[in-house]
C-alpha positions as CSV (number, residue, x, y, z in Angstrom):
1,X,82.2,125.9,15.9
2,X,85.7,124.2,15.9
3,X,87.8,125.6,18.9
4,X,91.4,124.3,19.4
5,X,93.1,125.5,22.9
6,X,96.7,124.8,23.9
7,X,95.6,123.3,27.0
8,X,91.7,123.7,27.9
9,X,89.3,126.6,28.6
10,X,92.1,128.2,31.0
11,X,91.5,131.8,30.1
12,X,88.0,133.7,30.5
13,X,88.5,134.6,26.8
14,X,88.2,131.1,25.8
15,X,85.1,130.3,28.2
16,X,83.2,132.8,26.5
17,X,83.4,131.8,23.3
18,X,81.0,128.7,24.8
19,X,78.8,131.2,26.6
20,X,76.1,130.3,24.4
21,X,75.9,126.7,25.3
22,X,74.9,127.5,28.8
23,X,72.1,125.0,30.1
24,X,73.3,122.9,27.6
25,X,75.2,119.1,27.8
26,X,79.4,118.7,27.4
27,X,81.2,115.4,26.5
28,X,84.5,115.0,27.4
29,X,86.3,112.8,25.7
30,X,89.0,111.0,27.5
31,X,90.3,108.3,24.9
32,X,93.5,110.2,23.8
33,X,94.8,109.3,27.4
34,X,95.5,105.2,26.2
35,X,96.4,104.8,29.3
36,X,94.3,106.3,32.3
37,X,91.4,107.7,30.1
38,X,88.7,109.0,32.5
39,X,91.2,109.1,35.6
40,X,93.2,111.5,33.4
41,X,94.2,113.8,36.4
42,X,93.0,117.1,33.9
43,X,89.8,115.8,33.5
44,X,88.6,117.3,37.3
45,X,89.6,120.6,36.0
46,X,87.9,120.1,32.7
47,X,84.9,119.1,33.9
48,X,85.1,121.9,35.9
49,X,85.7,125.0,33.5
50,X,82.6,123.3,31.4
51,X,80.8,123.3,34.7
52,X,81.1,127.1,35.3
53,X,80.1,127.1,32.1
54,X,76.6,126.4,32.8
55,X,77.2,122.9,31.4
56,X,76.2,119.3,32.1
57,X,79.3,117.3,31.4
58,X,79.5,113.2,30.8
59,X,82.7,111.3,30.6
60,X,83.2,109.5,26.9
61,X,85.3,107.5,25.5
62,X,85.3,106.3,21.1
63,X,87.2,103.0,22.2
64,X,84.0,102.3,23.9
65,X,81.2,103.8,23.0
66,X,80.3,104.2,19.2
67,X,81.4,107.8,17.8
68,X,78.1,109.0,16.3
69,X,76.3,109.0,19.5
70,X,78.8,112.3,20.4
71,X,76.2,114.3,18.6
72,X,73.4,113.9,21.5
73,X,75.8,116.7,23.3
74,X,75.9,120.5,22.4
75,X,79.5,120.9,23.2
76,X,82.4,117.7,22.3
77,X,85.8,118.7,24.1
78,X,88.7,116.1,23.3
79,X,91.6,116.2,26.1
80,X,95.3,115.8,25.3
81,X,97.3,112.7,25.6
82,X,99.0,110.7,22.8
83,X,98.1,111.8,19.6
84,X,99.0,108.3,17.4
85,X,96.5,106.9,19.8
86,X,93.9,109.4,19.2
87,X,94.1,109.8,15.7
88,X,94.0,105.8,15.6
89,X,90.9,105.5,17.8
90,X,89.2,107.5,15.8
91,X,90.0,106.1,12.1
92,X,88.9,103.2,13.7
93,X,85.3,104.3,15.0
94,X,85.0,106.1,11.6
95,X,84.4,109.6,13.6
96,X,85.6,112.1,10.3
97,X,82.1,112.5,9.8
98,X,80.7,112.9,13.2
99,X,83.7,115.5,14.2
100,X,83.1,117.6,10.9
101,X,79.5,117.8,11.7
102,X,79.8,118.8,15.0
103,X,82.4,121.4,14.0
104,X,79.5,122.6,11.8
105,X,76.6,122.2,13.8
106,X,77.4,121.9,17.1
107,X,80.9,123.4,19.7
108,X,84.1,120.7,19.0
109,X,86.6,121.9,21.1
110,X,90.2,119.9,21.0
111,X,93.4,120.9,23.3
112,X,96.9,119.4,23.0
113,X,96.7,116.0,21.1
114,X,93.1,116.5,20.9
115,X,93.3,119.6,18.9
116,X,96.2,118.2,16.8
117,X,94.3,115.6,15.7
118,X,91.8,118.0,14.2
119,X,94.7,119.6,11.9
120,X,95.7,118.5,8.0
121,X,98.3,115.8,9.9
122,X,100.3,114.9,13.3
123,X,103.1,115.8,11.3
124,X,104.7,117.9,13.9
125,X,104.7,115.4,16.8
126,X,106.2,112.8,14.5
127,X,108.8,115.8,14.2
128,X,109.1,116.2,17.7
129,X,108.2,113.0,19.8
130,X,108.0,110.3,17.1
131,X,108.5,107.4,20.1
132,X,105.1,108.5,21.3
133,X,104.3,106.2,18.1
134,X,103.9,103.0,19.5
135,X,101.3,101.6,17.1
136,X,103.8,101.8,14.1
137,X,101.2,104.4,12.2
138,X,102.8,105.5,8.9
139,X,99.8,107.8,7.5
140,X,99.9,110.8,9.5
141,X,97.0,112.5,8.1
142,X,94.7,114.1,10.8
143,X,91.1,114.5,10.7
144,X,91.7,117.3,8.4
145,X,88.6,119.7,9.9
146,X,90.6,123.1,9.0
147,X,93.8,123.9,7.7
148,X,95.6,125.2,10.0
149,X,98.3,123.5,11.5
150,X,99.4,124.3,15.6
151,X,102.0,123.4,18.2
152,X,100.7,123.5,21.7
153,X,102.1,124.2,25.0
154,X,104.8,126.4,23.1
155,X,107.0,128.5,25.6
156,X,107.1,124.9,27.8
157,X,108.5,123.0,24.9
158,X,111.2,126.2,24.4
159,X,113.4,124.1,27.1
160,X,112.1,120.9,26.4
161,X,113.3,120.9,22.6
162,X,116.7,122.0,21.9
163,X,116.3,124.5,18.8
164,X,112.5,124.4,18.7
165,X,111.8,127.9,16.8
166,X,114.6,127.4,14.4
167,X,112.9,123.3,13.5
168,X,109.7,124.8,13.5
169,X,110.8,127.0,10.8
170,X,112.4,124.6,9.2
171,X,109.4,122.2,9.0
172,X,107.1,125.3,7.9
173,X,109.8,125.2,4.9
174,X,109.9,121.3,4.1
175,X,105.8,121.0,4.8
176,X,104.7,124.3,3.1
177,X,102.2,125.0,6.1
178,X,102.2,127.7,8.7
179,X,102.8,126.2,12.1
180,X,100.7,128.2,14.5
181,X,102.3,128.1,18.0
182,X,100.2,128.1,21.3
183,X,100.8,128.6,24.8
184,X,99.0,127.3,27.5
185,X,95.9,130.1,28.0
186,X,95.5,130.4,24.2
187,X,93.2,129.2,21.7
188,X,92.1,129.8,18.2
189,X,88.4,129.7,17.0
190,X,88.1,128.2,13.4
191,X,85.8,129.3,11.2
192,X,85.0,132.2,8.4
193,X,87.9,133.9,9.9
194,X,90.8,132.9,12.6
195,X,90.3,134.2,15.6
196,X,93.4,134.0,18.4
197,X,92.3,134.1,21.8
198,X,94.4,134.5,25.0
């Protein structure tokens, strides 16, 4: 099951899409946050909504601890942060593999940069916020587990970005893809069929 969220397991809709995993063990994976990683200040509340869930939740991080041992947990949730980081943490702990299986097998769930990263590309950060790219990465492509492509925290970045719908539209029309936009609350489970939750 491959669930990407906007911002986290913040509606009731979204938390039951896990209800099945109660009992079971959570990993939250902090390294998208380069910077703070497991003093994130969202990883209280995440570990929390997994919590309620019924879940056992560990702190992990693929710049430290090798990427295949994230399928000893039932349910993988990456947190936001920078997404050049991310997606560069995990080419370099080889995790394409791991992630697709546990999209198959097991519950990945990715918000923000964490759910961009499981998209085609990071094209549309690059189109919004390319000096988040500090590590100079030229290859965009994502970890490519669906092909959908999203925009998180939408209706926030509406006064952050100065003619956001109108250069998302014009993106959809350069890239060819159709740019799903997400605000906080929502989520979108990915599999036989697309299912928006809010």
């Amino acid at each position: 099951m491959l669930l990407l969220c906007s911002d986290g397991l913040t509606s009731n809709k979204l938390k039951d899409c896990i209800k099945d995993f109660g009992g079971c063990t959570a990993a939250v994976v902090v390294s998208a946050d380069n910077v703070y990683k497991g003093k994130n200040y969202h990883v209280p509340r995440v570990t929390g909504e997994l919590q309620l869930c019924g879940l056992q939740v560990s702190l992990f991080d693929t710049d430290l601890q090798p990427a295949y041992d994230l399928l000893k947990f039932d349910v993988v949730e990456f947190i936001g942060g920078n997404p050049y980081y991310l997606l560069k943490s995990l080419r370099e702990c080889h995790a394409h593999h791991i992630l697709s299986e546990l999209a198959k097998t097991h519950c990945l769930i990715g918000w923000s940069a964490g759910a961009i990263v499981m998209c085609p590309n990071i094209g549309i950060i690059e189109e919004f916020s390319p000096e988040m790219n500090l590590w100079g990465l030229d290859d965009l492509t994502a970890m490519n587990l669906t092909d959908i492509h999203i925009l998180p925290h939408y209706s926030k970045f509406l006064n952050r970005y100065e003619r956001l719908e109108e250069r998302c539209h014009e993106y959809e029309k350069r890239t060819g893809c159709q740019l799903i936009r997400l605000n906080d609350g929502q989520g979108i489970l990915v599999g036989e069929r697309m299912i928006l939750y809010e």
